[in-house]
C-alpha positions as CSV (number, residue, x, y, z in Angstrom):
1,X,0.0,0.0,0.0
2,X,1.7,3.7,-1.0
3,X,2.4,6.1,1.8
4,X,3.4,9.5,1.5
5,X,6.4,9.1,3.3
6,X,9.8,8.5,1.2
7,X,11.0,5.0,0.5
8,X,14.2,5.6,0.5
9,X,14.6,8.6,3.6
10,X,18.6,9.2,2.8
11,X,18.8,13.0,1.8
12,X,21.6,12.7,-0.2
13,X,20.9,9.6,-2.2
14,X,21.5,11.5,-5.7
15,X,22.8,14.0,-4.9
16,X,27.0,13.9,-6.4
17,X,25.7,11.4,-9.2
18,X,26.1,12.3,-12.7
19,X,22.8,13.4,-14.1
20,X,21.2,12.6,-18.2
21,X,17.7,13.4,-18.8
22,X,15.3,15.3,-21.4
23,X,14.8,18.6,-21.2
24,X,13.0,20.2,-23.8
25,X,13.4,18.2,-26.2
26,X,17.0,17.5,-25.4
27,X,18.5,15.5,-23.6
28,X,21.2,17.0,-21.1
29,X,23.9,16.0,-18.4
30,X,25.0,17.5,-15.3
31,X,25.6,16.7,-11.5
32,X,22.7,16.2,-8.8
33,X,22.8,19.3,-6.9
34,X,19.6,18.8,-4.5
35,X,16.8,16.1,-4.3
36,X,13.6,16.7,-2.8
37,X,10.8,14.0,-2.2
38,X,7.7,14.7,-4.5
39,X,5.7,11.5,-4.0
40,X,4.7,8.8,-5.9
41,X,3.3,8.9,-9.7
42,X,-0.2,8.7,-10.4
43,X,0.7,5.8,-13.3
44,X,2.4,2.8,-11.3
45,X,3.0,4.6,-7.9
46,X,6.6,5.3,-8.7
47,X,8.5,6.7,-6.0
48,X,9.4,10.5,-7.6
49,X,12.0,13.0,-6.6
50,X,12.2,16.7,-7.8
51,X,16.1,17.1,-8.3
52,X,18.1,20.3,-8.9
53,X,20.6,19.9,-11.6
54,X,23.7,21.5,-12.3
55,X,25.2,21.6,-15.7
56,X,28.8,22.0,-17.3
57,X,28.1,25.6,-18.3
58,X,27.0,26.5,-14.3
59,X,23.1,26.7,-15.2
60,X,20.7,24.5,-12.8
61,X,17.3,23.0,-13.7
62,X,14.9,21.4,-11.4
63,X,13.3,18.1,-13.2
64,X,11.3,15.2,-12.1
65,X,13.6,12.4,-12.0
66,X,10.4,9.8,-13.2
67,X,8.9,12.2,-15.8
68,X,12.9,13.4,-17.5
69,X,13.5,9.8,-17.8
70,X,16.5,10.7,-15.6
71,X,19.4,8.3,-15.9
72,X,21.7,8.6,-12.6
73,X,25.4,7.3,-12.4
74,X,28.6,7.6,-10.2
75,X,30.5,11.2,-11.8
């Protein structure tokens, strides 16, 4: 049964990894600045985190890491 509360309570799970995902109509790279807890998806009650990313060029973007198909790996 979903809860509200986060699966996985570790405030700095993501946050160091290396960062792709789409991004209007592109699909970008950077470094997991922040991650936030958002809830679960309303298709398959997917655990979903808002994350602040931080590119090459020193711009950030917030995305949904279920919704930007977000790939996360060690940088």
């Amino acid at each position: 049964m979903p809860t509200d509360a986060d699966p996985h309570p570790n405030p700095m799970r993501f946050v160091g990894l290396r960062c792709s995902f789409n991004f209007d109509g592109r699909r970008l790279v950077g470094i997991v600045q922040a991650q936030t807890y958002i809830g679960r998806t309303v298709r398959g009650q997917i655990p979903d985190y808002r994350l602040t990313i931080r590119g090459e060029s020193g711009k950030t973007v917030e995305i949904s890491l279920v919704e930007s198909y977000a790939t996360l790996t060690p940088s």
